[in-house]
C-alpha positions as CSV (number, residue, x, y, z in Angstrom):
1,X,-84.6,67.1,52.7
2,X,-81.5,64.9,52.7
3,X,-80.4,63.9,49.1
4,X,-78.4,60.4,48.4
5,X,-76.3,60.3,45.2
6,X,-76.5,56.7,45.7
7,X,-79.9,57.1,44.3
8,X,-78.4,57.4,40.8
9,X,-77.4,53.9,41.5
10,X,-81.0,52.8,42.3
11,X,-82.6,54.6,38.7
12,X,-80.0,52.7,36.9
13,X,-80.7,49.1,38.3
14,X,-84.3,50.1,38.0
15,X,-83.6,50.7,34.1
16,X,-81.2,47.8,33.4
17,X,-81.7,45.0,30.8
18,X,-80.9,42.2,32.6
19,X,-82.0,43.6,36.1
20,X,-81.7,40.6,39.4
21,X,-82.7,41.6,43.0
22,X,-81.0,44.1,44.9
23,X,-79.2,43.4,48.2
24,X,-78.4,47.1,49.9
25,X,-75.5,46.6,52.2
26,X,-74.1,48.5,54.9
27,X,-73.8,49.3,58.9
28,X,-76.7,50.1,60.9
29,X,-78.1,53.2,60.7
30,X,-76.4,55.0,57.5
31,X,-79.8,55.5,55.6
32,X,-80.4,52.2,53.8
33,X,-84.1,51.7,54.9
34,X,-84.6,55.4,54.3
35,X,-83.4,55.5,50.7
36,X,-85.3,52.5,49.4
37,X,-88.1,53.9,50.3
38,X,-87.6,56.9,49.2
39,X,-86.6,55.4,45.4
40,X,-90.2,53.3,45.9
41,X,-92.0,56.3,46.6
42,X,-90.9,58.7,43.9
43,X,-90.1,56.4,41.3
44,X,-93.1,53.8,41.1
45,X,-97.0,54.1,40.9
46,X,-96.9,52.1,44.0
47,X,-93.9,50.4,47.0
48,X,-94.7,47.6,49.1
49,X,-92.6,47.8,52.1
50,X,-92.6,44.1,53.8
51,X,-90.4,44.3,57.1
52,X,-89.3,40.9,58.2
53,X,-87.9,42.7,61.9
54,X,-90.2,39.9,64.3
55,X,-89.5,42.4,67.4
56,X,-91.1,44.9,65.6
57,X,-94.9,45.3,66.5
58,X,-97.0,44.5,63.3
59,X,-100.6,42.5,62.9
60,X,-98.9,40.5,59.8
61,X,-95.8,39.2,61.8
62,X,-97.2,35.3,61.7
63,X,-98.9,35.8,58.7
64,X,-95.7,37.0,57.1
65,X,-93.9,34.5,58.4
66,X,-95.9,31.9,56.9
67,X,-95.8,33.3,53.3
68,X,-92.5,32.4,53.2
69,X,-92.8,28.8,54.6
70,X,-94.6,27.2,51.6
71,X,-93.6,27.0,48.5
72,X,-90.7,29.9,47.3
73,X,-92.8,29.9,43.6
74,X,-92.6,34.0,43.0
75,X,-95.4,34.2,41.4
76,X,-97.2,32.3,44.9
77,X,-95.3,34.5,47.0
78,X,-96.7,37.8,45.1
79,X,-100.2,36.6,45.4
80,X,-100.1,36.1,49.1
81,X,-98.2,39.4,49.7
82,X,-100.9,41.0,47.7
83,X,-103.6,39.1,49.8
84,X,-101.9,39.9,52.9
85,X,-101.4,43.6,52.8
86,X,-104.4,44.4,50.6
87,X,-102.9,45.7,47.0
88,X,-102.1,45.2,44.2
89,X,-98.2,44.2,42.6
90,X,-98.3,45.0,39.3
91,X,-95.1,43.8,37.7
92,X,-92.3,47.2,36.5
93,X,-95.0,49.8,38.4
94,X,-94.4,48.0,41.5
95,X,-91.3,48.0,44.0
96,X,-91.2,45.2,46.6
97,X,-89.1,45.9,49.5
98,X,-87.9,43.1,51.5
99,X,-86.2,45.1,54.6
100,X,-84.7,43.3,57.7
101,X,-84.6,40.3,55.5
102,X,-81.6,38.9,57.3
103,X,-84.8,37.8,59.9
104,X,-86.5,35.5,57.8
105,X,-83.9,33.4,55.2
106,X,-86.5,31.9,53.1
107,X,-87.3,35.1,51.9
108,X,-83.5,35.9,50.7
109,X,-83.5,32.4,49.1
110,X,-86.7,33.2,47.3
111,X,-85.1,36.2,45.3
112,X,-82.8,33.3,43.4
113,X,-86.8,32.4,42.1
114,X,-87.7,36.0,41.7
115,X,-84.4,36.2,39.3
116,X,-84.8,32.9,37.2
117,X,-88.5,32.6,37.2
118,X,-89.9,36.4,37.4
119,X,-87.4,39.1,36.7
120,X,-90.6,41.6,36.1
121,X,-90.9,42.5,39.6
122,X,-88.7,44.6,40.9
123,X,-87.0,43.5,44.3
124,X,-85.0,45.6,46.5
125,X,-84.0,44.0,50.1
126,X,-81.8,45.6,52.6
127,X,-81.1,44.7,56.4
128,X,-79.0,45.6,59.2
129,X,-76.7,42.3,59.1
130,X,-76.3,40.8,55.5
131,X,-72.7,41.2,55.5
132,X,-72.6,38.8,58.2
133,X,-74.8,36.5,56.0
134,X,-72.9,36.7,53.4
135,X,-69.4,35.8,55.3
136,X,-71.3,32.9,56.9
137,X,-72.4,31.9,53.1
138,X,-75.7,31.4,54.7
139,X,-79.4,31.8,52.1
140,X,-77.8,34.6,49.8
141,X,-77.8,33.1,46.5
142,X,-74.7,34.7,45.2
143,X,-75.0,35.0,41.4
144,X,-79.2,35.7,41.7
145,X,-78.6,39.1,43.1
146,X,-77.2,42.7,42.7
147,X,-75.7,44.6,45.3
148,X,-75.7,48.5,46.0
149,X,-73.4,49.6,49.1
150,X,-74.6,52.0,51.2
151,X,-72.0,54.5,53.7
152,X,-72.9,57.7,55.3
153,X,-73.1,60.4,53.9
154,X,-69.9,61.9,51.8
155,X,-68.6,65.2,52.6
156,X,-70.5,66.5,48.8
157,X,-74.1,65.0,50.4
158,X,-73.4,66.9,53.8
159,X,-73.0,69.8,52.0
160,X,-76.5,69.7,49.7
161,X,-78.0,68.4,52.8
162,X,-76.8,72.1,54.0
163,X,-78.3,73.9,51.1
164,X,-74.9,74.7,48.9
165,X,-75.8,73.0,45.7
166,X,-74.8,75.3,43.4
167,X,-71.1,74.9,45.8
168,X,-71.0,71.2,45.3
169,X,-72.3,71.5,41.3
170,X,-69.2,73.4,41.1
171,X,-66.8,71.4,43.1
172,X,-68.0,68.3,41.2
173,X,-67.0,69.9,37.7
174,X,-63.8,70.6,39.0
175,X,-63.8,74.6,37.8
176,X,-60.7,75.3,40.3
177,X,-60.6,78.5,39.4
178,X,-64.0,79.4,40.7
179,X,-63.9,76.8,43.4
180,X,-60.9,79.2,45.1
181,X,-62.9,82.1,45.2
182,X,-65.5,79.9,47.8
183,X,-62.3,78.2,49.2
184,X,-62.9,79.5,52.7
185,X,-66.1,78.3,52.9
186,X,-65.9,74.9,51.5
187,X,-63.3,74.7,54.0
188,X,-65.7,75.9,57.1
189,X,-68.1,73.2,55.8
190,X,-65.6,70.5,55.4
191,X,-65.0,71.4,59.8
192,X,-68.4,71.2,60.5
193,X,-68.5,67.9,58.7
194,X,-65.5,66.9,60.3
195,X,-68.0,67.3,63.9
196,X,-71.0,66.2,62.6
197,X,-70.1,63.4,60.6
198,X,-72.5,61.5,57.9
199,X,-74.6,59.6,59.8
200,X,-77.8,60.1,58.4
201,X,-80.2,60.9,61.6
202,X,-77.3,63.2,62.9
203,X,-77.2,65.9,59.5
204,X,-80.7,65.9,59.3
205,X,-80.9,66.9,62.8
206,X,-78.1,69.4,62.5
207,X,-79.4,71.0,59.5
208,X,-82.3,71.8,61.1
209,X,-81.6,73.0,64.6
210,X,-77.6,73.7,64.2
211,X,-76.9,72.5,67.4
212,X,-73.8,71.0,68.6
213,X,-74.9,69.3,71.7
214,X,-77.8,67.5,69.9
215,X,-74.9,66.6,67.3
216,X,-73.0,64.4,70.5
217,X,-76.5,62.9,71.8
218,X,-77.3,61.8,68.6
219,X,-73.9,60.3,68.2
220,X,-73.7,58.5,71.5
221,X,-77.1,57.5,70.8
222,X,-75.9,55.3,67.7
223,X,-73.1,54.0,69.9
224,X,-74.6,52.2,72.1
225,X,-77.3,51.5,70.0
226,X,-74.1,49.8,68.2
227,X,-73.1,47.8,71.5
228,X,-76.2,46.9,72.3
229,X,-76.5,45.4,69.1
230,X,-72.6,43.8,69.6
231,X,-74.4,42.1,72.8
232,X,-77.3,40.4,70.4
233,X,-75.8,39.6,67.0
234,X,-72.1,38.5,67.9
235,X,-71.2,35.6,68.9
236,X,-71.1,35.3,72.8
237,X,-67.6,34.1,73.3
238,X,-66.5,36.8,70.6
239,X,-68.0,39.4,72.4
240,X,-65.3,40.3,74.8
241,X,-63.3,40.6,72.2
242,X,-65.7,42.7,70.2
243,X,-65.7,45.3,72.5
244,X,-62.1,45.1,73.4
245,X,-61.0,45.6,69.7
246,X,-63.9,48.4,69.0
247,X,-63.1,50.6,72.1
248,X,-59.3,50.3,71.2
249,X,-59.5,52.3,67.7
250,X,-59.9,55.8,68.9
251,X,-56.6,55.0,71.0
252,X,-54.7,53.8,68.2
253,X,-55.5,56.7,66.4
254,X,-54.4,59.4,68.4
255,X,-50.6,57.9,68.0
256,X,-48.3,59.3,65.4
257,X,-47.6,55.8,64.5
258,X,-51.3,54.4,63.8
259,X,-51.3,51.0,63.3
260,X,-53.1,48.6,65.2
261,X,-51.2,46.9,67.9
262,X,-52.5,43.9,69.6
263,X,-50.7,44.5,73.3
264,X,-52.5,47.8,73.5
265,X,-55.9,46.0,72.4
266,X,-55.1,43.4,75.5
267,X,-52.0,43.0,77.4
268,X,-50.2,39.8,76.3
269,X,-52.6,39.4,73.1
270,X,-51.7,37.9,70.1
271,X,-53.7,38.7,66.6
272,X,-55.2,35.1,66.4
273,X,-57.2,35.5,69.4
274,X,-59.2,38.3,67.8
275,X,-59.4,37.3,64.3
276,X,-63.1,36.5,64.4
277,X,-63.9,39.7,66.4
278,X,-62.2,41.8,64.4
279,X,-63.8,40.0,60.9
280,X,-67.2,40.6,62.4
281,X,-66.9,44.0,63.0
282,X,-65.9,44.3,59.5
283,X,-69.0,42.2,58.5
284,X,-70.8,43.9,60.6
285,X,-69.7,47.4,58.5
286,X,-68.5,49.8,61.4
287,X,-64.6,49.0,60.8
288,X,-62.2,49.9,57.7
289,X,-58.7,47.8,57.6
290,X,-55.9,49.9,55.8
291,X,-53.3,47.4,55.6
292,X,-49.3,48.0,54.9
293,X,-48.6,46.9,51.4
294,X,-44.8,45.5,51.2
295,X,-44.0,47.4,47.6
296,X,-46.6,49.7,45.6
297,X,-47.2,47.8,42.4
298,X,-50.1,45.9,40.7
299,X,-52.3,44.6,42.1
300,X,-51.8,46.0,45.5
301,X,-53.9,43.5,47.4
302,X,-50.7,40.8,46.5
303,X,-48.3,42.8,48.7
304,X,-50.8,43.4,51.7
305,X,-49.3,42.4,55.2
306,X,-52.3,40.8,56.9
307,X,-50.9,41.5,60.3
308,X,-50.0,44.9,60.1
309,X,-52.9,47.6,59.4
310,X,-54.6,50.3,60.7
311,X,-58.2,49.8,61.8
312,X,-60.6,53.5,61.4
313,X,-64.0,53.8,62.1
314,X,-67.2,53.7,60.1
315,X,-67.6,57.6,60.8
316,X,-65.8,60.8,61.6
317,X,-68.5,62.0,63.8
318,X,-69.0,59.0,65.5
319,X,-64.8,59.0,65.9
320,X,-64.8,61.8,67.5
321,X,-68.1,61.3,70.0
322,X,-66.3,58.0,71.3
323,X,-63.2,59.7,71.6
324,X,-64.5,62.2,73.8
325,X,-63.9,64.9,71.9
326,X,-65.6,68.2,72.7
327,X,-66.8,70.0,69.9
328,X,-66.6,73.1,72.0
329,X,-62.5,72.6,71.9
330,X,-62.2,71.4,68.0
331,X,-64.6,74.1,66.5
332,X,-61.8,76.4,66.5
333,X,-61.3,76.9,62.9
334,X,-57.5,75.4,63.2
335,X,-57.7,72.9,65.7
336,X,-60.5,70.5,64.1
337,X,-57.7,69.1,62.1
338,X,-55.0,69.0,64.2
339,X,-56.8,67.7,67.3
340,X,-56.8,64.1,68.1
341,X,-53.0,64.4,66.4
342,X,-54.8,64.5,63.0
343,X,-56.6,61.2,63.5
344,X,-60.3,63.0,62.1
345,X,-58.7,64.1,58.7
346,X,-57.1,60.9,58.4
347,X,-60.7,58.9,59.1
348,X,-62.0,61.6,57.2
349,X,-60.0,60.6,54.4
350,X,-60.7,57.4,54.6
351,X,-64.3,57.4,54.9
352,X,-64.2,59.1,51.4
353,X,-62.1,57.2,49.7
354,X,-64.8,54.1,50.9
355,X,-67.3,55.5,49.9
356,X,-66.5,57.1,46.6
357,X,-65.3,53.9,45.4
358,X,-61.6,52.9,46.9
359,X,-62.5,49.7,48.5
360,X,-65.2,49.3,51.5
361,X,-67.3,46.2,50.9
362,X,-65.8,45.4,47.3
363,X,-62.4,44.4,48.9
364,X,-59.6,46.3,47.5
365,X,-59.4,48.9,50.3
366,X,-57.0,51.4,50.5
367,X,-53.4,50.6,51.6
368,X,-50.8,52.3,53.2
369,X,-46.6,51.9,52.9
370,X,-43.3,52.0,55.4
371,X,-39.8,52.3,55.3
372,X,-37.3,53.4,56.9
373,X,-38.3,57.1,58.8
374,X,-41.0,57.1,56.2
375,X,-44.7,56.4,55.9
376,X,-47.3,57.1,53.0
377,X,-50.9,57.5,54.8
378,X,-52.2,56.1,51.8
379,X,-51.9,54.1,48.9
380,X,-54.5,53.5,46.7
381,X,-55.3,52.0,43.0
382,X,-56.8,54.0,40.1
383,X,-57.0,52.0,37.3
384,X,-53.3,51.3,36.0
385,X,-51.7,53.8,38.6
386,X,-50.2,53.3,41.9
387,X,-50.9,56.2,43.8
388,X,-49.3,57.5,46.7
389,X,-51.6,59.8,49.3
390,X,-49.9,62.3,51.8
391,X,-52.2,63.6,54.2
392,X,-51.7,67.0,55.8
393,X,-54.4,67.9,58.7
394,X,-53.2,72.1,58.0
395,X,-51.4,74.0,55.5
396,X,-47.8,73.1,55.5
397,X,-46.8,71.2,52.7
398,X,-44.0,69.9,53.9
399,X,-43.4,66.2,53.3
400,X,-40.2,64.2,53.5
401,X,-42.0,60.9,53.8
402,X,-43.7,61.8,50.8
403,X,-40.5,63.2,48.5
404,X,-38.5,59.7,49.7
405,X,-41.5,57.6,48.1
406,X,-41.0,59.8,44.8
407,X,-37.6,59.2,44.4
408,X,-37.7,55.7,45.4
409,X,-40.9,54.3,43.4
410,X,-41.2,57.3,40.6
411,X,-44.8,57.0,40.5
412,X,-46.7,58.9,37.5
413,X,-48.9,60.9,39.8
414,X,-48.3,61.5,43.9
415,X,-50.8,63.3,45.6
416,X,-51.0,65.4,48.6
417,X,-54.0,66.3,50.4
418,X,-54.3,69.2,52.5
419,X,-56.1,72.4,53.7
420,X,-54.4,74.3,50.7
421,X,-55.7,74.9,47.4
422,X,-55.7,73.1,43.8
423,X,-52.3,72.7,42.6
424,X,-50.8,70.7,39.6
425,X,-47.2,70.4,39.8
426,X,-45.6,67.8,37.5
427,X,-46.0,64.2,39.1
428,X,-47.6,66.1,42.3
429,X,-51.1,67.6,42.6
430,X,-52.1,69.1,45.6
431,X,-56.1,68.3,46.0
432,X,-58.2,70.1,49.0
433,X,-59.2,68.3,51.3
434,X,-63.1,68.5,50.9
435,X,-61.9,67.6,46.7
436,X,-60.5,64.7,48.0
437,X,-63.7,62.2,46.9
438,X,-62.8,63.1,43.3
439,X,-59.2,61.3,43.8
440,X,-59.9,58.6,41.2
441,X,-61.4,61.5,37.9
442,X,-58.6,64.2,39.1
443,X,-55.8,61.3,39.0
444,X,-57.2,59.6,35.6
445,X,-57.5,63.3,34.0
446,X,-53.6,64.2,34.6
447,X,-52.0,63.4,31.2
């Protein structure tokens, strides 16, 4: 049974005062149908799942459609539901999922009704493209609605998924000293996570057979279910330049210097002509920007360089499957990290910085910095600090780029990330690599 911890998320909208729909965001495939279900069915008397997909085959697909072409009164719109599928919606015992909503607008511009005029029922939507909505400004009314973003699944979730939840009780308290005695093997699960990745489908299928070659079907399979859905959804003369920009990442990442340049996307191409691809794969929620800042200091999103970033992918596993990367060759306990000239730890690291909180769909993504024979991978914000994040795909500590940011910026707290263990030094702290979700409570805890 695979566990969210975005769940917690869910109990506490479900328990808020002032409570307005929830929109659940995020890319294709990471679990967001899934885990609103799951919250409908084990924490209300009954869940009444309306799916709005018109390719899909269901009896109520005209019917449905039609409920939402009268009148967008709530309390109208509950009685027809409850006609239509035969139960009964009994206000704060009741969740009503709206899923592929993106299908049918009328229904997302109902829930501004279901937030003014009947805030009893409890409303939880999700779909496979309402970031794109939302760029476009299109039905979402902004200010009616909550929203709860949804990635795969962090390192810590891979791990329960696995069985170790006593392991990832005890990484989450921080108890270093008992995490180093299970060092090793939070270090052999943070490589198999590394391969497998957190796309949903793909742990539940490797927890229960453990087998690496249905790991890199699965995987493939959400690729080109992710093209295929590139050819339907974008616009047609973006999609060229969809695909151009998408296959180009794993290539940029394999160089020491990763950022994205646009003569290696295209021959002769110049950023303009792939702004709107490249915005729609980020709407679209398979694509992370890390953007050079041009001096670390508050707020970092005033000294990002638009044009010069590094573009990762939605998911380690999936970096590695469209990379060609054979899991025979990188399950070697040393070469996982070091393959791919460190480009997994780095997406790795990215991934759960996203999704613990360091940008993703709230904007203020990580960053990274430049000078002269130096580079920071990352730079990120926790709350009044300006941190600076060295990433080390093996043990060597080592770091010059590193100790010339120190001496130039003196921030409070640097921080290095590596396969070595917990270690405080003053200004530095070494966290493990599978620790490094916690960035943001480690950081804030230093004195």
């Amino acid at each position: 049974m695979l566990e969210r911890f975005a769940m917690k998320e869910l109990l506490a909208w479900k328990s808020a005062r002032r409570r307005k729909p929830l929109i659940v965001r995020g890319a294709r495939q990471v679990g967001k149908t899934w885990l609103v279900k799951e919250f409908g069915r084990t924490q209300y008397k009954r869940c009444v799942y309306v799916n709005f997909d018109m390719s899909a085959k269901q009896e109520s697909g005209e019917e449905l459609k039609a409920v939402f072409e009268g009148s967008l009164d709530p309390y109208r719109i509950v009685r027809a539901l409850e006609n239509l599928y035969n139960v009964t919606i009994v206000p704060e015992e009741t969740l009503l999922i709206f899923d592929e909503a993106q299908d049918q607008p009328r229904a997302l511009s109902s829930l501004k009704y279901f937030n003014e005029l009947a805030p009893e029922y409890h409303v939880v939507v999700a779909g496979s493209h309402m970031g794109m909505m939302l760029h476009d400004g299109a039905s979402i009314p902004v200010g009616n609605v909550s929203f709860l973003y949804l990635y795969p699944m962090t390192f810590m979730e891979f791990a329960v998924a696995l069985g170790y939840e006593k392991l990832v009780g005890t990484l989450g308290n921080r108890d270093w000293t008992t995490i180093e005695l299970t060092h090793g093997k939070l270090v052999e699960l943070l490589r198999q996570y590394l391969c497998v990745g957190g796309m949903p489908e793909v742990v539940d299928d490797y927890r229960q057979q453990d087998n690496w070659e249905a790991v890199r079907v699965l995987q493939q399979d959400i690729l080109k279910s992710y093209r295929a859905d590139f050819s339907k959804h974008a616009p047609i003369e973006q999609l060229a330049r969809v695909w151009q920009v998408w296959d180009s990442i794993p290539a940029h990442l394999s160089r020491e210097n990763k950022r994205l340049v646009w003569g290696a996307v295209r021959p002769g191409a110049r950023a303009k002509e792939f702004e709107l691809a490249l915005q729609w794969l980020f709407d679209y929620g398979v694509a992370y920007q890390v953007s050079r800042i041009s001096k670390p200091s508050l707020p970092l999103r005033a000294y990002v360089e638009e044009s010069i970033f590094k573009l990762f992918m939605v998911d380690v596993g999936l970096l590695g499957a469209r990379a060609g990367l054979e899991i025979s060759a990188i399950l070697q306990p040393a070469r996982v990290f070091t393959e791919f000239k460190g480009a997994l730890t780095e997406q790795y690291v990215c991934q759960q910085l996203i999704a613990h909180g360091i940008g993703g769909y709230d904007g203020n993504n990580p960053c990274y910095w430049a000078g002269k024979a130096a580079e920071i991978d990352f730079v990120v914000q926790v709350r009044d600090d300006v941190v600076p994040l060295e990433v080390k795909a093996a043990e060597n500590l080592q770091s010059k780029s590193l100790k010339s940011y120190r001496e130039r910026f003196s921030p409070r707290v640097a921080v290095r990330t590596s396969l070595s263990k917990y270690r405080e030094d003053p200004a530095l702290v070494n966290i493990p690599l599978y620790a490094i979700g916690q960035i943001m409570d480690i950081v804030a805890g230093i004195k």
